[in-house]
C-alpha positions in Angstrom: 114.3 72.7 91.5 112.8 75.8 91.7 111.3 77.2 95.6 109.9 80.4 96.5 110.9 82.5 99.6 108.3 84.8 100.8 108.6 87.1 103.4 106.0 89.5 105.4 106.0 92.4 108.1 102.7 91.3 110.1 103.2 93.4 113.5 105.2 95.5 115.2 106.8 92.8 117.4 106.9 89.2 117.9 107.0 87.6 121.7 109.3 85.1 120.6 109.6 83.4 124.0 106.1 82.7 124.4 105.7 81.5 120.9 108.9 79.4 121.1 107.2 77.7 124.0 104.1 77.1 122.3 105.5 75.8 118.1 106.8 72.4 118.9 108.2 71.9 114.9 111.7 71.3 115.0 114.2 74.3 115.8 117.6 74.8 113.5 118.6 77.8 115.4 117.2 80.2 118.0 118.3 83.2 120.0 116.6 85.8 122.1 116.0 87.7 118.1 115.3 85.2 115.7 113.9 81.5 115.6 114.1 79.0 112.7 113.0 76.0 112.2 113.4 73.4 109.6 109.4 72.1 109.1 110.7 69.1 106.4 112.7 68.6 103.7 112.7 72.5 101.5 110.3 73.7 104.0 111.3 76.7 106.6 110.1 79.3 108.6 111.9 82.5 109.7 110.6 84.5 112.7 112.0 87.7 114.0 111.2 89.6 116.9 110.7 93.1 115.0 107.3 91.2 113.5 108.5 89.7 110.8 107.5 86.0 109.4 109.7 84.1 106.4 108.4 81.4 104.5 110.5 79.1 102.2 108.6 76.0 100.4 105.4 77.0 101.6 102.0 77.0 99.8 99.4 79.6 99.7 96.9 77.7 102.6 99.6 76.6 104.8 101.1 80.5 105.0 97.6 81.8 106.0 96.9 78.9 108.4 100.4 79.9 110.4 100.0 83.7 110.1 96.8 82.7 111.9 98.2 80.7 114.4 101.2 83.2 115.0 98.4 86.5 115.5 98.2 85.9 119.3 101.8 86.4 119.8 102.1 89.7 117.7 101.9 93.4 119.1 100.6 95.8 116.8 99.0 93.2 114.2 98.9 95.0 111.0 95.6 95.7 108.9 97.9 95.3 105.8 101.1 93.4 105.7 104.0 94.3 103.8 105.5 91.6 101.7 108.4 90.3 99.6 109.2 87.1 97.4 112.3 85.8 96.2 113.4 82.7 93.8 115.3 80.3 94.6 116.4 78.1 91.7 119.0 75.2 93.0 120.9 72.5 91.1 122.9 75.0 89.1 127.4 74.9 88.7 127.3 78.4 90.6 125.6 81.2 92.5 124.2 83.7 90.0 122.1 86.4 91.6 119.4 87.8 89.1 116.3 90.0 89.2 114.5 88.7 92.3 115.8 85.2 92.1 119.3 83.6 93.1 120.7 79.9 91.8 122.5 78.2 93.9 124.7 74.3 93.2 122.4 72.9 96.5 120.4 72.2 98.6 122.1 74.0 101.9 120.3 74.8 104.9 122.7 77.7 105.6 122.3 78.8 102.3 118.2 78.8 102.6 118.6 80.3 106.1 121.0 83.3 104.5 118.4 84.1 101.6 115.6 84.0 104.1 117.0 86.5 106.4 118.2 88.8 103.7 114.5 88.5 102.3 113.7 89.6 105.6 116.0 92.6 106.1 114.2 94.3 103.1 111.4 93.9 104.3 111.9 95.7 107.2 113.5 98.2 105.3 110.4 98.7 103.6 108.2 99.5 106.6 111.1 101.6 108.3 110.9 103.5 104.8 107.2 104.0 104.3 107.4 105.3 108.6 110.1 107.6 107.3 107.9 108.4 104.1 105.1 109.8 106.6 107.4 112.0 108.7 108.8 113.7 106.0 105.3 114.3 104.5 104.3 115.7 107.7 107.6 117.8 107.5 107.3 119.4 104.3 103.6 120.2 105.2 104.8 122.6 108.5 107.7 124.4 106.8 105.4 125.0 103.7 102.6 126.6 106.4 106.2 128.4 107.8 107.1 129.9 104.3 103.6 131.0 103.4 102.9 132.4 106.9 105.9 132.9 108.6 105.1 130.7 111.6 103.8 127.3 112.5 100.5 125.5 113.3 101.9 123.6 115.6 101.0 123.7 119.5 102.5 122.0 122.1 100.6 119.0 122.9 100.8 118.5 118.6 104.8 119.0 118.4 105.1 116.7 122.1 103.5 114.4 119.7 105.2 114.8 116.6 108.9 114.3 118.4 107.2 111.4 119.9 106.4 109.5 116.8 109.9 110.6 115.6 112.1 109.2 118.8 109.2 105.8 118.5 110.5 105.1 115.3 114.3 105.9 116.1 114.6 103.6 118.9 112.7 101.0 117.1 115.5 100.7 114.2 118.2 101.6 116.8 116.7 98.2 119.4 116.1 96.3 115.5 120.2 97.5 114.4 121.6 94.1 114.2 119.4 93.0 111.2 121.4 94.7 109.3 124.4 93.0 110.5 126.4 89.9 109.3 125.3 86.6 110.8 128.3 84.7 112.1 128.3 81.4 110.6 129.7 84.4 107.4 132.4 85.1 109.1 133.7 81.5 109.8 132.8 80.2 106.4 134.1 81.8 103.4 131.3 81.2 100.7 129.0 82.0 103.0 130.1 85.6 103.7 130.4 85.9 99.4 126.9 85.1 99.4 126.1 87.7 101.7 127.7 90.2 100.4 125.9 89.7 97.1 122.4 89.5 98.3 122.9 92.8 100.3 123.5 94.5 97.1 120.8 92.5 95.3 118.3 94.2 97.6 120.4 97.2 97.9 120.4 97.0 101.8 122.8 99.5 102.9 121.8 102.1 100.1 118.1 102.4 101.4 118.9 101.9 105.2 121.0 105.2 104.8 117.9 106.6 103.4 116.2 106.1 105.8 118.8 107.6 108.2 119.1 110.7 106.4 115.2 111.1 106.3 115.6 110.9 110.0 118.1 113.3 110.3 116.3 115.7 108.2 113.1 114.9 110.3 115.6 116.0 113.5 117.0 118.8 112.3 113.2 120.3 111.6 111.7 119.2 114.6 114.9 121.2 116.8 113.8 124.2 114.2 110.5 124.0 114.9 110.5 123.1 118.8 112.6 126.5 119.3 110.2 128.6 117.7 108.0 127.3 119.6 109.5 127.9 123.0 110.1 131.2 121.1 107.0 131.9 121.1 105.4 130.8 124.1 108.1 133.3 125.7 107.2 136.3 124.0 103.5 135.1 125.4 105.0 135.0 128.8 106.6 138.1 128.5 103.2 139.9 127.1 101.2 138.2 130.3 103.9 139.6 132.6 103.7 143.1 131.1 100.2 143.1 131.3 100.1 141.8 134.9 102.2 144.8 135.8 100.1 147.2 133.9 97.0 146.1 135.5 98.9 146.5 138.8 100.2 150.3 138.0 96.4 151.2 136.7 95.1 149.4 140.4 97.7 151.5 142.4 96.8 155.1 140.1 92.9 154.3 140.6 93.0 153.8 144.2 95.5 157.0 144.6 92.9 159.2 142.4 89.7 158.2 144.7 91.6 158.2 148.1 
């Protein structure tokens, strides 16, 4: 039997409470991060606090009619949502992992909920990757200004901003971290942790998330370079208003000595 898992980044975050009060279809497992339910037989639905919603036997209508339902519990609903799919073909003698489909002997629910989150995973690494994307753009941009002019076009309130966007999407991976964990129903069943460990490097999880960090860390290291030329700067200013202040005093003090 062939299924289809599809995954999509709709928001920035998902108030899971209030929407686990609200969804009354029948719940497989839940914590304060994640809730999934089993909807009927090779149908389920993956939600994640970081904004994410999983489908897995789900049809075109009945995806849009949930992402509708789930919009008033999203913060930060995106314009465009980012999206994956994955195969799922079951029935077969053992798990073969190809391009952007898996077979697998059955019908597991463990199984399903393993591929589901996995699905998940990249697409958060997706969005956490086109964020770092941007940063970097905006990088390059300043230090090319800085080798064709020798400074930066960067004031204050723009830098205050800039670190800002930076630390936003720091914490956000940092508070979202245990994604990219191991459940642990893979570290009590054998097969299960194999399984893992094979779709990680189908989607090439732990490559791309240290992309990402070292696009941060590059991100970092220009925003210290640029924040102490900065403060560089607004001292030689100080230091210019100061000498100016006492040259305005010395030429007071001379005038009123010359016309006493």
């Amino acid at each position: 039997m062939d299924l289809k898992v599809i995954s999509f980044q709709v928001a920035d975050g998902i108030d899971l409470k209030q929407f686990k009060a609200a969804f009354t279809a029948s719940m497989y497992y839940a914590d304060a991060d994640e809730l999934f339910y089993h909807i009927r037989e090779l149908q389920y639905l993956y939600v994640f606090k970081y904004g994410i919603v999983c489908f897995l036997g789900y049809n075109e209508t009945e995806m849009t009619a949930f992402l509708q339902l789930i919009k008033p519990y999203c913060k930060n609903v995106f314009a465009q949502r980012l999206s994956d799919e994955f195969d799922i073909e079951t029935g077969a003698s053992e798990i073969n992992y190809g391009f952007n489909k898996i077979t697998i002997p059955s019908n597991d629910i463990e199984v399903f909920r393993l591929i589901m989150l996995n699905v998940s995973q990249s697409v958060a690494l997706d969005h956490y990757s086109h964020q770092t994307n941007l940063l970097l753009e905006e990088t390059n941009y300043h230090t090319q200004v800085l080798e064709k002019k020798g400074r930066i076009d960067l004031g204050s309130a723009s830098l205050r901003k800039y670190i800002g966007r930076t630390l936003n999407l720091k914490n956000k991976i940092a508070g979202n971290l245990y994604i990219f964990d191991s459940p642990d129903e893979t570290w009590e069943d054998e097969n299960l942790s194999k399984l893992d460990i094979g779709l990680k490097k189908t989607f090439d999880l732990q490559s791309r998330f240290r992309t990402i960090q070292e696009g941060l860390r590059i991100v970092k290291e220009n925003l210290e370079l640029f924040k102490d030329m900065l403060q560089n700067r607004n001292s030689v200013t100080l230091e210019w208003v100061i000498i100016i202040l006492i040259l305005v005093e010395v030429i007071n003090l001379m005038a009123e000595k010359i016309f006493r």
